[in-house]
C-alpha positions as CSV (number, residue, x, y, z in Angstrom):
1,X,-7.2,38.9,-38.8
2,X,-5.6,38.2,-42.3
3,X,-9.1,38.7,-44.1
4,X,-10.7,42.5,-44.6
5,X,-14.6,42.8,-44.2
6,X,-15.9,44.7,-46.7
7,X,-19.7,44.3,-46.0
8,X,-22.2,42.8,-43.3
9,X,-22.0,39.0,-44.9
10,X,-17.8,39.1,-44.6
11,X,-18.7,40.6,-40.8
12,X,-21.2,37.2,-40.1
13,X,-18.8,34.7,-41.8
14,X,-16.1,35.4,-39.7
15,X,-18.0,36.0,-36.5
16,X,-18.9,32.7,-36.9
17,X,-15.1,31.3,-38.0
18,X,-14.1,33.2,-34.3
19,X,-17.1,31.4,-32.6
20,X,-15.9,28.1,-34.1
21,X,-12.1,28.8,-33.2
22,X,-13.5,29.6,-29.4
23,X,-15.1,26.5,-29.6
24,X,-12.5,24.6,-30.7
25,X,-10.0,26.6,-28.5
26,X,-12.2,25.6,-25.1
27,X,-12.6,21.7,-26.0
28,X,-9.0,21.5,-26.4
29,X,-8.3,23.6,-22.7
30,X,-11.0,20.9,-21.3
31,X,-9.1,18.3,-22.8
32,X,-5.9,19.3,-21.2
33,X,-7.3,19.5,-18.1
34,X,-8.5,16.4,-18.0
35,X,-5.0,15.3,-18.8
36,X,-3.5,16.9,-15.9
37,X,-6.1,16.1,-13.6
38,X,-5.5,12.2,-14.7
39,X,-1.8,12.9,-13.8
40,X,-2.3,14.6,-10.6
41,X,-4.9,11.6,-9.4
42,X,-2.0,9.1,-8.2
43,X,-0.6,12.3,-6.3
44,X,-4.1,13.4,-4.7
45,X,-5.1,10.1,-3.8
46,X,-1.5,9.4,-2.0
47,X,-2.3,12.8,0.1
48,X,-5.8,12.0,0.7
49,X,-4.7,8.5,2.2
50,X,-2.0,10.4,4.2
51,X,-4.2,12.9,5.3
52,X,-6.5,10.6,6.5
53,X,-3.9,8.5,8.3
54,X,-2.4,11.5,9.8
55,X,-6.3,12.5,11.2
56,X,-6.9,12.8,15.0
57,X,-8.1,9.5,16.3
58,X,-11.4,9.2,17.0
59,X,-11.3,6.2,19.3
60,X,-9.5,7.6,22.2
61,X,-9.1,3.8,23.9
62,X,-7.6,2.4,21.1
63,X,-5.4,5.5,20.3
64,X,-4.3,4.9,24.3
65,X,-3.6,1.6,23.9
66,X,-1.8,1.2,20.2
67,X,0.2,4.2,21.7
68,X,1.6,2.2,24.7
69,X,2.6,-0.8,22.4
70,X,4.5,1.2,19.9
71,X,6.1,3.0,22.8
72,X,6.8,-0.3,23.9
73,X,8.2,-1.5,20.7
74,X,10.5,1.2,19.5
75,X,12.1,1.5,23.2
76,X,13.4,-2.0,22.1
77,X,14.3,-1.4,18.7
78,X,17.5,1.4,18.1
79,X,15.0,4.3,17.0
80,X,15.3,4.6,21.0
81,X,18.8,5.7,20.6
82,X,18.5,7.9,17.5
83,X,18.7,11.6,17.0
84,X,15.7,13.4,18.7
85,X,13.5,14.2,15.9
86,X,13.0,10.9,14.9
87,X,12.4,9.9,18.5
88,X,9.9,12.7,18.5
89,X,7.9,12.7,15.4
90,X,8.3,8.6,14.5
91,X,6.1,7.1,17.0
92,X,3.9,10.2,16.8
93,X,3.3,8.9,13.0
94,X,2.7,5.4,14.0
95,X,0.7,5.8,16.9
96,X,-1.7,7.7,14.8
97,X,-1.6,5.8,11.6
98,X,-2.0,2.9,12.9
99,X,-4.9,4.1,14.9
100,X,-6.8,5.5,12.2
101,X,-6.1,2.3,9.7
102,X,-7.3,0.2,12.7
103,X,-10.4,2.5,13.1
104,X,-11.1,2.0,9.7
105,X,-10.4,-1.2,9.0
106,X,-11.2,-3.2,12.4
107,X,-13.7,-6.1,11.1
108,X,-11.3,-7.0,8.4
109,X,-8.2,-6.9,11.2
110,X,-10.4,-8.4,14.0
111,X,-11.3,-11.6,11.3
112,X,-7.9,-12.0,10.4
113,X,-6.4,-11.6,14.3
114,X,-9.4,-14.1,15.1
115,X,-8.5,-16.7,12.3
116,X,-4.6,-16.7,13.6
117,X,-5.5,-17.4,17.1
118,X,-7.9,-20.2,16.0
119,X,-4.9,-21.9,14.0
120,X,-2.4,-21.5,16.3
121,X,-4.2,-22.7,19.4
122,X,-5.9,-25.9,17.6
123,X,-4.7,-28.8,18.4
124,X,-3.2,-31.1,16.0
125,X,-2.6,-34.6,16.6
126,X,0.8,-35.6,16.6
127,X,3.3,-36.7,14.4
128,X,3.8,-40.8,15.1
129,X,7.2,-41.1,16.3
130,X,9.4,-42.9,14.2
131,X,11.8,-45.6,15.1
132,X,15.2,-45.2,14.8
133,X,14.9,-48.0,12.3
134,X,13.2,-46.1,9.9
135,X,14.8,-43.3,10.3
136,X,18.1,-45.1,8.8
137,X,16.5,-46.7,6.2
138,X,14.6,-43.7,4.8
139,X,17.9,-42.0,5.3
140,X,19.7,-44.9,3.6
141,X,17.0,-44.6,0.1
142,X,17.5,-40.7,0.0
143,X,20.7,-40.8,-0.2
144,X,21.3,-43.8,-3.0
145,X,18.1,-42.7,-5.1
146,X,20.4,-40.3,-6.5
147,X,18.8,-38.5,-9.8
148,X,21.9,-37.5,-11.3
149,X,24.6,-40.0,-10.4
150,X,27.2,-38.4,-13.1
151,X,27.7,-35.4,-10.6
152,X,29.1,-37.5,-8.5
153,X,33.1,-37.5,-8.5
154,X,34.8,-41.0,-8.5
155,X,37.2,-42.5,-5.8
C-alpha cells in the first residue's frame, strides 16, 4: 500500500503484484498444511489402529471364547486383586483387542499356531546315550584345553 496509483496502468500493475502476493501467500498455507498433516500422520494412524482395536467384535464365538481365557488368565495373575477400575476396564480392553486383531489377522495367526504345533509334536529321534566313559573324558579335554592358561592363578 506504500505505492500511489496515479492512472489505470499503476491500477493493473499492482492488481497484478496483489494477485501474485495471493498466490504466493496460498502455496505457502498449502505447504504448511502439508507440514502439519505429515506431523499429525504418526498420531492419526496410532488412533485409527486404536479405534479399530477398540471396535465391537464382529465374531461373537470368538469374542465368547478369547473372553473366557482372558478371564481365566488375569484371575491368576494380581490384576485380580487390584483396584476396581483396572479390574473393570482391563480385561474389557483385552478381550476386545485381541478379538478384533484375531479377526483381522487369523490366517497369519492360524499358520503360525499351526507351524508350533507341528514342531512341538514331531518326533525327534533321540539323543544316543552316552557312557559314563565319555562323559569323563570329554569332561576331562574341556577342562585342560584351556584358551588362556595365564588367568589361571598358581598353587
Amino acid at each position: 500500500m506504500g505505492t500511489s496509483i496515479q492512472n489505470r496502468s499503476d491500477l493493473v500493475a499492482e492488481q497484478a503484484r496483489l494477485t501474485n502476493q495471493l498466490e504466493t501467500s496460498r502455496a505457502q498455507i498449502r505447504q504448511q498444511l502439508s507440514g502439519i498433516k505429515e506431523e499429525i500422520n504418526p498420531a492419526k494412524q496410532a488412533f485409527k489402529v486404536a479405534t479399530g482395536l477398540m471396535a465391537r467384535p464382529q465374531n461373537a464365538l470368538l469374542h465368547l471364547g478369547i473372553g473366557k481365557g482372558v478371564d481365566l488368565a488375569l484371575a491368576l495373575t494380581p490384576i485380580g486383586r487390584a483396584v476396581w477400575p483396572v479390574r473393570v476396564l482391563l480385561p474389557l480392553v483385552l478381550k476386545r483387542a485381541t478379538t478384533n486383531y484375531l479377526s483381522q489377522n487369523r490366517d497369519e495367526v492360524l499358520e503360525k499356531t499351526l507351524r508350533w504345533v507341528r514342531n512341538v509334536t514331531e518326533e525327534r529321534p533321540p539323543k544316543p546315550k552316552r557312557t559314563a566313559k565319555e562323559r569323563f573324558f570329554r569332561w576331562v579335554k574341556r577342562v585342560t584345553d584351556d584358551p588362556a592358561p595365564a588367568s589361571r592363578v598358581p598353587l
